[in-house]
OpenMM code with the backbone's topology and positions (N, CA, C; nanometers):
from openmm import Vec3, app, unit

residues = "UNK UNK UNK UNK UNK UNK UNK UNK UNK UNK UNK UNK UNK UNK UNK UNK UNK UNK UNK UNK UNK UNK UNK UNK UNK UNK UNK UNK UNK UNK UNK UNK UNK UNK UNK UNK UNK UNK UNK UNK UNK UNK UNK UNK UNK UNK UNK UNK UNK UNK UNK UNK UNK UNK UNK UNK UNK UNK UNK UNK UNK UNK UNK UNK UNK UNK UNK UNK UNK UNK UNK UNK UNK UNK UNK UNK UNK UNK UNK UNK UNK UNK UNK UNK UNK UNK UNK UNK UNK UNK UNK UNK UNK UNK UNK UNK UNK UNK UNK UNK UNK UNK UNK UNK UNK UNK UNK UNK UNK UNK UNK UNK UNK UNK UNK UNK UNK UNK UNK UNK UNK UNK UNK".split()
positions = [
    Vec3(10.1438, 12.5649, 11.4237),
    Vec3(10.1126, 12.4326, 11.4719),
    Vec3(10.2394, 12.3602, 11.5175),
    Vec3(10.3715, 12.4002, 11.4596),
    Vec3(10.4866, 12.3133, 11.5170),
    Vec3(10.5386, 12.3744, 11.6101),
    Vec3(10.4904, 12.5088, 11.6674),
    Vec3(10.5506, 12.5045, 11.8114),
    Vec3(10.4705, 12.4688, 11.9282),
    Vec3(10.2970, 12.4041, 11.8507),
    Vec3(10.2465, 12.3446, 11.9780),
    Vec3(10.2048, 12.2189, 11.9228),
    Vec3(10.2873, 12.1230, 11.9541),
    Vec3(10.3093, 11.9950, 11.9220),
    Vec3(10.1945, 11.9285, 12.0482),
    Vec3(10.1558, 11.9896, 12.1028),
    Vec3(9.9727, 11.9076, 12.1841),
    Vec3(9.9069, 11.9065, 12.1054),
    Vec3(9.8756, 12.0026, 12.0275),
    Vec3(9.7539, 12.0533, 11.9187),
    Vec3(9.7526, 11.8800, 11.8011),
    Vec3(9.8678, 11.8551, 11.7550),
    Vec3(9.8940, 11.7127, 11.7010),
    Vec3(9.8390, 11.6249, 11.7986),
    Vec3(9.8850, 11.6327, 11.9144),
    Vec3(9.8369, 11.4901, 11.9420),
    Vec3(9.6875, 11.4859, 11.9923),
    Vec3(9.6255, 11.6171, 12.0240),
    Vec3(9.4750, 11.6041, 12.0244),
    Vec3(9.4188, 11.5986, 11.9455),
    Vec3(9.4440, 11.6745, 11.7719),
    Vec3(9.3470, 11.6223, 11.6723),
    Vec3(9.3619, 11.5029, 11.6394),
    Vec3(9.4713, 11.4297, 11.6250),
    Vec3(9.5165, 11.2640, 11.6559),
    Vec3(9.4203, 11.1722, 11.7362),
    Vec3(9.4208, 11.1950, 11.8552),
    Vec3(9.3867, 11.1386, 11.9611),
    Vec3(9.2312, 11.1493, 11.9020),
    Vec3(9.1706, 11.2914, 11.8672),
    Vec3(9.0314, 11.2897, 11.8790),
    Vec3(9.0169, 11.1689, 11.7025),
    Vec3(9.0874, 11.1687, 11.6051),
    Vec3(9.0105, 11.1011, 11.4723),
    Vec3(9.0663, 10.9719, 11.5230),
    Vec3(9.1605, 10.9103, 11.6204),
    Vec3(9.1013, 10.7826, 11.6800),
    Vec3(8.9865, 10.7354, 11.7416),
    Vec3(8.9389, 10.8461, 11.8319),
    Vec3(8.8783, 10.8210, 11.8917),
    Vec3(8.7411, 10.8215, 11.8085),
    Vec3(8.7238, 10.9277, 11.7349),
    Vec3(8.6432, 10.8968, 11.6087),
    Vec3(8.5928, 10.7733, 11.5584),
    Vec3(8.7044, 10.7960, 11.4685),
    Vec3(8.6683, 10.6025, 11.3666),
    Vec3(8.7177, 10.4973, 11.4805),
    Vec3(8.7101, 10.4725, 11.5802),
    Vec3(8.6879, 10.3548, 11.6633),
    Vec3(8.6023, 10.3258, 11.6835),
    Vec3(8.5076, 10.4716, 11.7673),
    Vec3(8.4056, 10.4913, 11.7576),
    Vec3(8.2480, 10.4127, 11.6584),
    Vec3(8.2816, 10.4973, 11.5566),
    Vec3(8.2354, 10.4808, 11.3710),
    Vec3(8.2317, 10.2856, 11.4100),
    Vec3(8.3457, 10.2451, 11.4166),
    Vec3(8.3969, 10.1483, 11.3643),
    Vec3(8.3314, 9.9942, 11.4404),
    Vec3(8.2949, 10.0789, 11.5972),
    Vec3(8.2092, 9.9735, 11.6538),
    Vec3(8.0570, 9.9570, 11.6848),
    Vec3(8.0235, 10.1347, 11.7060),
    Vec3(7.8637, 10.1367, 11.6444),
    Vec3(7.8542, 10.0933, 11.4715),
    Vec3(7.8923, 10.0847, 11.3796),
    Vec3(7.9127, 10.0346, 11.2631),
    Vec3(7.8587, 9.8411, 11.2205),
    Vec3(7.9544, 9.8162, 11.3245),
    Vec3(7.9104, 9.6484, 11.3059),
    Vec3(7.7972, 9.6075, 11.4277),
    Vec3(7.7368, 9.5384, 11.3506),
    Vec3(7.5926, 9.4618, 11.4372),
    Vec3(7.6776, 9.4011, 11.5317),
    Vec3(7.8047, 9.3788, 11.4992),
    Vec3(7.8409, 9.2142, 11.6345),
    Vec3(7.9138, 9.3095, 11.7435),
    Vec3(7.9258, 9.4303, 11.7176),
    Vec3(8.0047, 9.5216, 11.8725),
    Vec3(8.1221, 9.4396, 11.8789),
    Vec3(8.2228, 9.4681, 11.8218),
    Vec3(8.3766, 9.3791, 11.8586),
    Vec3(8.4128, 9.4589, 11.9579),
    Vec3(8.4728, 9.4351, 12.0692),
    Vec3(8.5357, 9.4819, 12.1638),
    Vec3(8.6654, 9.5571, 12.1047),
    Vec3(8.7294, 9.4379, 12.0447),
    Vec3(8.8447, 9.5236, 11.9663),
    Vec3(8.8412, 9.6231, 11.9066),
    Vec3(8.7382, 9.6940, 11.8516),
    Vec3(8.7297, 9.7732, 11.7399),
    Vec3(8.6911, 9.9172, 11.8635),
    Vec3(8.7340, 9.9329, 12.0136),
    Vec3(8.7793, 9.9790, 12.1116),
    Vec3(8.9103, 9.9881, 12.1730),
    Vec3(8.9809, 9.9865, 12.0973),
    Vec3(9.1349, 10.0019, 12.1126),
    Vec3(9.1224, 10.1658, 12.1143),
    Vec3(9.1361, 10.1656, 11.9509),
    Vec3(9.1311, 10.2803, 11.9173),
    Vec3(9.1078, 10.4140, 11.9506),
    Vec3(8.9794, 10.4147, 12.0531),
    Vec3(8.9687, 10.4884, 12.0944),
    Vec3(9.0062, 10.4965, 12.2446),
    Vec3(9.0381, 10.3807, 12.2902),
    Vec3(9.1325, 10.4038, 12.4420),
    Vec3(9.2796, 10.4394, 12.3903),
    Vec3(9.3663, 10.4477, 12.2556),
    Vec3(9.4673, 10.5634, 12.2301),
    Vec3(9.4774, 10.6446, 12.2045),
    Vec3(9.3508, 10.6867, 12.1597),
    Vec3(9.2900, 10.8014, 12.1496),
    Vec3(9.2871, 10.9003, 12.2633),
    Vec3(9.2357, 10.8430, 12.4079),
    Vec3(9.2121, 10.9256, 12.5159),
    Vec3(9.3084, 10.9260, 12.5473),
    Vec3(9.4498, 10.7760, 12.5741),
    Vec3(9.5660, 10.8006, 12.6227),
    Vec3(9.6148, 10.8919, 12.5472),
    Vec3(9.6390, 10.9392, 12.4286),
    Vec3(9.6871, 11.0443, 12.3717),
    Vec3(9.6323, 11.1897, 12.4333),
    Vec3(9.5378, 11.1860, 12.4465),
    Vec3(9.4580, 11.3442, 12.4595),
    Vec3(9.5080, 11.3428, 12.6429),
    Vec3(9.5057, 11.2424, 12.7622),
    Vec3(9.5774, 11.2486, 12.8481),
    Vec3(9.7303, 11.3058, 12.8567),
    Vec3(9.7783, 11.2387, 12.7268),
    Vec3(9.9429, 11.2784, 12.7422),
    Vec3(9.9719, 11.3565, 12.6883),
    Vec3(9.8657, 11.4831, 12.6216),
    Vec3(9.8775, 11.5748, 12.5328),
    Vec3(9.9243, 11.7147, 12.6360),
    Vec3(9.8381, 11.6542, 12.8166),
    Vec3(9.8776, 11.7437, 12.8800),
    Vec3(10.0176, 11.7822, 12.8763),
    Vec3(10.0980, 11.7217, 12.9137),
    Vec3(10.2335, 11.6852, 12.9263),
    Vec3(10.3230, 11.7213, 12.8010),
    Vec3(10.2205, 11.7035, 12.6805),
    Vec3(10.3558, 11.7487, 12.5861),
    Vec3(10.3474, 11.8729, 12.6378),
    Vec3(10.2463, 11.9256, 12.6176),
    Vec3(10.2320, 12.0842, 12.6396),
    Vec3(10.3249, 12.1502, 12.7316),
    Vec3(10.3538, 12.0312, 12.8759),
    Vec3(10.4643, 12.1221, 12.9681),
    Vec3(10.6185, 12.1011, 12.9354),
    Vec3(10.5840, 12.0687, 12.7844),
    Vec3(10.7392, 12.0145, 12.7085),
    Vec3(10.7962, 11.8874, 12.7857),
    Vec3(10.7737, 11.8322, 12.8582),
    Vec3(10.7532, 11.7072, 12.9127),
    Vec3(10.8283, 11.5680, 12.7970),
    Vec3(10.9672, 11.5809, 12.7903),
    Vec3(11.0714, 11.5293, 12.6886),
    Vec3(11.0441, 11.3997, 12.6541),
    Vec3(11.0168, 11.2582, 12.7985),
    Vec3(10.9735, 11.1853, 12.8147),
    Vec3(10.8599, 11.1522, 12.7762),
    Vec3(10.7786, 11.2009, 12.8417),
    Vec3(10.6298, 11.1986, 12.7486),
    Vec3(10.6385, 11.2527, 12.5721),
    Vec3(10.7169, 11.3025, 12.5570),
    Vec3(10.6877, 11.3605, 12.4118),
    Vec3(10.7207, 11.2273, 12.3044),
    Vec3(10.8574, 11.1517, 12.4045),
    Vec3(10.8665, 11.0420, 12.2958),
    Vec3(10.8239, 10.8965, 12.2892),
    Vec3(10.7479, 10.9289, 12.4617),
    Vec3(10.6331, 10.7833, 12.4448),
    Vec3(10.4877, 10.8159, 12.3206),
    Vec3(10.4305, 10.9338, 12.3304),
    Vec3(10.3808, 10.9777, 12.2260),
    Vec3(10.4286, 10.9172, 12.1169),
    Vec3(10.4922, 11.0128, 12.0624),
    Vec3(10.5764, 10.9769, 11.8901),
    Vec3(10.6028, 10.8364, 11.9136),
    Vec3(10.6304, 10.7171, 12.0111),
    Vec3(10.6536, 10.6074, 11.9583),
    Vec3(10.4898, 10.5461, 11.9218),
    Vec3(10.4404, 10.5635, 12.0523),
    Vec3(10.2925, 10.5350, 12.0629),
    Vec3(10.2308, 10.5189, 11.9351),
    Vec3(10.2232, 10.6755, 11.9275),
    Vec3(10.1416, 10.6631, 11.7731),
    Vec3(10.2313, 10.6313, 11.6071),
    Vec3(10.3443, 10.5773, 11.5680),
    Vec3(10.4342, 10.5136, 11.4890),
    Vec3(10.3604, 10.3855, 11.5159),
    Vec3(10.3612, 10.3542, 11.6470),
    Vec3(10.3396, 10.1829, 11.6435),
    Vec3(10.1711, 10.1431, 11.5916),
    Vec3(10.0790, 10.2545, 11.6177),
    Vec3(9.9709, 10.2635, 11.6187),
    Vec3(9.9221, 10.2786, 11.5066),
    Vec3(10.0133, 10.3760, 11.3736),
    Vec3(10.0215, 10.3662, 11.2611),
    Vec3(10.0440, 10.2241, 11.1957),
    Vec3(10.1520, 10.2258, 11.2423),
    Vec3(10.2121, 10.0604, 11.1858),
    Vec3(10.0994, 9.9134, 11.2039),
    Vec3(10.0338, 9.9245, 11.3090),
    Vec3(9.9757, 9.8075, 11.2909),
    Vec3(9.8146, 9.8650, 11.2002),
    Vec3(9.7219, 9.9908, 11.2309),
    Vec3(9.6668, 10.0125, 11.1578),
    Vec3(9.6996, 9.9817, 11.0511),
    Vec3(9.7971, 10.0284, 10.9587),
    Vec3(9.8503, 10.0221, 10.8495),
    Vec3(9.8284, 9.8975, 10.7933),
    Vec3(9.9090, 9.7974, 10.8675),
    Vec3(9.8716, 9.6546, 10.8648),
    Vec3(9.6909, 9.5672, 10.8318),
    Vec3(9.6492, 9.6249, 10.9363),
    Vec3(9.4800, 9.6136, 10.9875),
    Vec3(9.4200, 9.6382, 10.8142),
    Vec3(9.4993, 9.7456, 10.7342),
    Vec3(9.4349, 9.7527, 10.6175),
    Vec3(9.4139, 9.7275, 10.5819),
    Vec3(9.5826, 9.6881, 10.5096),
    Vec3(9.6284, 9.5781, 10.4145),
    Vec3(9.5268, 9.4164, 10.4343),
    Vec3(9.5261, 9.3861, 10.5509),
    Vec3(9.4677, 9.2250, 10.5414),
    Vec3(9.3417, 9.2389, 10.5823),
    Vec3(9.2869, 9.3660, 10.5801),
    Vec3(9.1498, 9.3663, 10.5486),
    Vec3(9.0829, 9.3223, 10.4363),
    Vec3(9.1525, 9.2973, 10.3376),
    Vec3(9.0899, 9.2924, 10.1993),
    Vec3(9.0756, 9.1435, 10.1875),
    Vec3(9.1042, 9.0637, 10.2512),
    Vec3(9.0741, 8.9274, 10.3069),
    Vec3(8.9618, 8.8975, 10.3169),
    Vec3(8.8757, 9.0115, 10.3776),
    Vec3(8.7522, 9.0109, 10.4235),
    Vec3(8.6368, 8.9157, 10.3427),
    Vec3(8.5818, 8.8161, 10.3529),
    Vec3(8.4688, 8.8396, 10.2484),
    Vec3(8.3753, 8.9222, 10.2295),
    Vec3(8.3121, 8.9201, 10.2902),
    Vec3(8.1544, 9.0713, 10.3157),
    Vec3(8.2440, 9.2061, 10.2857),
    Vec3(8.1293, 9.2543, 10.1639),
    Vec3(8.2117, 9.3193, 10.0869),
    Vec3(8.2121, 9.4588, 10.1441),
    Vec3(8.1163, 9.4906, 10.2302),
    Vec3(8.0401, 9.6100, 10.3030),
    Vec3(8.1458, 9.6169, 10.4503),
    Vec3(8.1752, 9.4802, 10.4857),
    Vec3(8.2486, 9.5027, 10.6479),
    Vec3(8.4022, 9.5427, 10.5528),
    Vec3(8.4309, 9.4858, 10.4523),
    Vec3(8.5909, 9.5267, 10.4065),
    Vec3(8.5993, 9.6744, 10.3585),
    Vec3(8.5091, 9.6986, 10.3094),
    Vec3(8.4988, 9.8397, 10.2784),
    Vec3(8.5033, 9.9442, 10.3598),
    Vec3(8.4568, 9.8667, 10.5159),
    Vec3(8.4108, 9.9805, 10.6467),
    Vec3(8.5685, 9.9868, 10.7197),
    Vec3(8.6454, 9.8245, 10.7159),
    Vec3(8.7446, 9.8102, 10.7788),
    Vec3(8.8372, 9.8425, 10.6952),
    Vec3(8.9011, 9.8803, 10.5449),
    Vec3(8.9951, 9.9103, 10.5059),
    Vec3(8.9673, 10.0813, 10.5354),
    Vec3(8.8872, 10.1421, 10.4905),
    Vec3(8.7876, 10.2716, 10.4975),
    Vec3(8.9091, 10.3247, 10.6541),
    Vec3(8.8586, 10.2494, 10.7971),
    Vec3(8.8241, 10.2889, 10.8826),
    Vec3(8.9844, 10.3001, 10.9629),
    Vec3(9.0700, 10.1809, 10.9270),
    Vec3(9.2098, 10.1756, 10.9208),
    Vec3(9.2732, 10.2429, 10.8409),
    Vec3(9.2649, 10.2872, 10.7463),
    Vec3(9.3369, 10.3718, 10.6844),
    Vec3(9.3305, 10.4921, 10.6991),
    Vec3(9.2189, 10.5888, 10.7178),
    Vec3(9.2215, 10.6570, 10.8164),
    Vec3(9.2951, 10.6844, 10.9616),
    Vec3(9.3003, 10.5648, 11.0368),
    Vec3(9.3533, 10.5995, 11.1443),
    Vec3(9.4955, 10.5557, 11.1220),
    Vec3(9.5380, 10.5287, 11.0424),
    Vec3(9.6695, 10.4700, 11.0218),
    Vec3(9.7896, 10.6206, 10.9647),
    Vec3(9.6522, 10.6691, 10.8488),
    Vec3(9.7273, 10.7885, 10.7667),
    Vec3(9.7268, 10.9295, 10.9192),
    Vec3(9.6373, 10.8959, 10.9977),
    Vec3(9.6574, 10.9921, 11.0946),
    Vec3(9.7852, 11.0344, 11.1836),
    Vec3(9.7733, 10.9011, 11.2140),
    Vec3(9.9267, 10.8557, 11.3055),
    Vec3(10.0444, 10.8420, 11.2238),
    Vec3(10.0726, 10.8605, 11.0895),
    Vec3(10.1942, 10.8556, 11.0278),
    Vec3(10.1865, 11.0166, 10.9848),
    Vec3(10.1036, 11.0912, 11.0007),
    Vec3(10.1422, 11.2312, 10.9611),
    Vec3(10.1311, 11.2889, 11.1078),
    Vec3(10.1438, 11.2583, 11.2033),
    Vec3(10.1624, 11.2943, 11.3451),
    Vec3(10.2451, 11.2754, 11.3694),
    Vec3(10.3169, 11.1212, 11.3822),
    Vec3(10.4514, 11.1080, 11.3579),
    Vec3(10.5461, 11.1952, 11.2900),
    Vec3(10.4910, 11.2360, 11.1192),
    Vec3(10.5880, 11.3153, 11.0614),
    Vec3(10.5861, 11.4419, 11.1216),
    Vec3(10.5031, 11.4764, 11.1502),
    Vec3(10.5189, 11.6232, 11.2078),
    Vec3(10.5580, 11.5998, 11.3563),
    Vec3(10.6152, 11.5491, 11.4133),
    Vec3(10.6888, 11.4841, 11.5580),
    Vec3(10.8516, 11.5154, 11.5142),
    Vec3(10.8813, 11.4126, 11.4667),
    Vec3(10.9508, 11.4113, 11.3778),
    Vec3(11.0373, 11.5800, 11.3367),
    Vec3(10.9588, 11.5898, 11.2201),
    Vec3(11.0245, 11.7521, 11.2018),
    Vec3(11.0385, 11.8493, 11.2835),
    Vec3(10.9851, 11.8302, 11.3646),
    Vec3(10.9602, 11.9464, 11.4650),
    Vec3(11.0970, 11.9187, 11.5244),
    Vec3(11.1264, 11.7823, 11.5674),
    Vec3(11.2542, 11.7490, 11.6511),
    Vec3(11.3684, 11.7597, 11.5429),
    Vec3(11.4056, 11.7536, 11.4161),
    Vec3(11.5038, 11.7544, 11.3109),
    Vec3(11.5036, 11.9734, 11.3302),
    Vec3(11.4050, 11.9853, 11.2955),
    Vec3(11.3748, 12.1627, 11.3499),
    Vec3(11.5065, 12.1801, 11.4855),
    Vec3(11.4146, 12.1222, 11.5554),
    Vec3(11.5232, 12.1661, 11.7175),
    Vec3(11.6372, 12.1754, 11.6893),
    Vec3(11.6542, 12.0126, 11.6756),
    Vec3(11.7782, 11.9788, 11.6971),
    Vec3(11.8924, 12.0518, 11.5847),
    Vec3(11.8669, 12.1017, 11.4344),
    Vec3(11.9409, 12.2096, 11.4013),
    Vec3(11.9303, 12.3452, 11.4239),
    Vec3(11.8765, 12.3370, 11.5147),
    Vec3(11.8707, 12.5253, 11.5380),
    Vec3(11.7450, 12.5962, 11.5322),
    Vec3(11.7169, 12.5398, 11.3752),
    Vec3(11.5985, 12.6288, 11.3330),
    Vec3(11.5271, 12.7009, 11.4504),
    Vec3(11.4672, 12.7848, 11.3764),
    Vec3(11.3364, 12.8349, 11.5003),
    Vec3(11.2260, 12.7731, 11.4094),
    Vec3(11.0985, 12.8076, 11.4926),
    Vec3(10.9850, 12.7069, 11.4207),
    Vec3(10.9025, 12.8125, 11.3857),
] * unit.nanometer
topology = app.Topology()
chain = topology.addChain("A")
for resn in residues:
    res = topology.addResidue(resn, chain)
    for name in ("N", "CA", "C"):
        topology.addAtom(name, app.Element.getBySymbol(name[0]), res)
């Protein structure tokens, strides 16, 4: 899996696109927002072409992409619990944390793969 660093960003791309998914058939009120997710989802699975042609540039709009995508999920969690309705906090901490833990172990494996390179290793 770490010498095909696409394979990351499509199972990535697809469990955004997932629980975004989940996340807006889920609520009666259809938030628009709760469609992010899965438009980084597709931009990922778009730019997955490109890692693939080792595409250096693209590899580290990726890895920032999804860090930042982690990071505010991550966030989205945490102040989910704000929520009153005990069923929507449960769906929205549930549904962010998920996509949050996705994108920080995509990242890590981004990450190693490039600490890999860059000493030599073979993968």
């Amino acid at each position: 899996m770490f010498k095909k660093p696409h394979l990351i960003t499509i199972v990535n791309g697809f469990i955004l696109i997932v629980a975004g998914l989940f996340s807006f058939f889920s609520n009666p009120e259809r938030p628009f927002t709760a469609l992010i997710a899965p438009a980084v989802g597709i931009i990922l699975l778009i730019l997955s072409i490109y890692v693939k042609k080792a595409n250096k540039t693209v590899a580290h709009i990726v890895a920032g992409l999804t860090l930042l995508f982690a990071i505010q999920t991550g966030y989205m969690a945490i102040t989910s619990t704000k929520v009153e309705d005990m069923e929507k906090r449960n769906r929205r901490v549930t549904v962010f944390s998920i996509m949050s833990l996705s994108c920080l172990a995509a990242t890590g494996l981004y990450g190693y793969r490039f600490v890999k390179i860059k000493r030599g290793d073979t993968l």
